[in-house]
C-alpha positions as CSV (number, residue, x, y, z in Angstrom):
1,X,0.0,0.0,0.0
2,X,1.1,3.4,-0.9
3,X,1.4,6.0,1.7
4,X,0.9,9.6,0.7
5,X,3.2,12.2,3.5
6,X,2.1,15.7,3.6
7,X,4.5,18.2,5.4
8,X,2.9,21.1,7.2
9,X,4.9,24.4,8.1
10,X,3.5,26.0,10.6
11,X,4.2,29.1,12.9
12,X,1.8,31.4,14.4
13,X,-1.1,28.8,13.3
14,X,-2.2,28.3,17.0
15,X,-6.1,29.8,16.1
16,X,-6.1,27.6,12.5
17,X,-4.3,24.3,12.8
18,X,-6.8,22.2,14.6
19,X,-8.9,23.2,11.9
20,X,-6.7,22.7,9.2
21,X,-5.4,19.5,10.1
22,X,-9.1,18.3,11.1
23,X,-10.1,19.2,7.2
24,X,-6.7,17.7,6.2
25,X,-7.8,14.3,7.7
26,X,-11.3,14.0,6.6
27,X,-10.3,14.6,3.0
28,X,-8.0,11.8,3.1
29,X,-10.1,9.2,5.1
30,X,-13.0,10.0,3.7
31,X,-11.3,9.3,-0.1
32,X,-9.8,5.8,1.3
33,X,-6.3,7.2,1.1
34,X,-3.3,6.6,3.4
35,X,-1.6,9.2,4.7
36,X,0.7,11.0,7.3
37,X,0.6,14.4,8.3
38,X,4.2,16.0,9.6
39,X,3.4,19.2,11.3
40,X,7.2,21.2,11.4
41,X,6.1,23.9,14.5
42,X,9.1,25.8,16.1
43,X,8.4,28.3,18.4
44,X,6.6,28.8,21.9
45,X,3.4,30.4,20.2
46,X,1.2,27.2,21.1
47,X,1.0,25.5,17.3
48,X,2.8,22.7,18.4
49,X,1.1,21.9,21.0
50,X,-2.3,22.4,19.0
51,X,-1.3,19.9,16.7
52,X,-0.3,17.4,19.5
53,X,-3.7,17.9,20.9
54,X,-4.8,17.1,17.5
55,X,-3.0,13.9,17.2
56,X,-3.8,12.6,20.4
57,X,-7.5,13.1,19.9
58,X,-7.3,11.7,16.1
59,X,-5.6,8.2,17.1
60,X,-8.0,6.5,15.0
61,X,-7.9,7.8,11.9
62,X,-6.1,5.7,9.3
63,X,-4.2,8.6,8.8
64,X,-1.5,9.5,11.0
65,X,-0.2,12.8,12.7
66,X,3.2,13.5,13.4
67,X,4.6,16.5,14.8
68,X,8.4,17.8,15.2
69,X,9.9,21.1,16.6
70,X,11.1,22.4,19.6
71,X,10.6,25.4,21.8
72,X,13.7,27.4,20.1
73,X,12.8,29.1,16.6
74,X,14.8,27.8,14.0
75,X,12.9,28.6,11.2
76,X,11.3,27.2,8.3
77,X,14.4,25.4,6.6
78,X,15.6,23.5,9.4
79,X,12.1,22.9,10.6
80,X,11.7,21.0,6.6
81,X,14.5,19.4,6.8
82,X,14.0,17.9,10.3
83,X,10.6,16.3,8.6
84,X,13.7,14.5,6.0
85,X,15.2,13.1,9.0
86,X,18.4,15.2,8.2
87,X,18.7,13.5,5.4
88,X,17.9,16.3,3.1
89,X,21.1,19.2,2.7
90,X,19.8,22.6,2.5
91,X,22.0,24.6,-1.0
């Protein structure tokens, strides 16, 4: 089965990301699709913890919710490459 990964910047999103990531799962479970979601939320402005709230309370979808960051801003490179577990080299 093929699994479909869609990344998610977000910073300052504490008001829109339950929404956004509640939307972002219906689509996909409602259309039989696979999926992961990787939230990338640096920062202490609550969007990460939003999204974890979001995550813990979705368990059951079929698609799943991962979320990275820390409390330090690093900003939105490092935050996409952490999603590529590194793997990716920013040019």
């Amino acid at each position: 089965m093929k699994l479909l990964s869609l990344i998610v910047p977000a910073y300052n999103e504490v008001a829109s990301i339950r929404t956004t990531l509640d939307e972002a799962l219906d689509y996909f479970t409602g259309r039989g699709i696979a999926a992961e979601l990787i939230v990338a939320a640096d920062g202490t402005d609550g969007t990460r913890e939003a999204a974890l709230e979001v995550a813990h309370t979705r368990r059951d979808s079929a698609t799943r919710i991962h979320v990275i960051g820390s409390p330090e801003r690093r900003g939105k490179v490092l935050g996409l490459l952490s999603c590529f577990g590194g793997r990716a080299r920013a040019r």
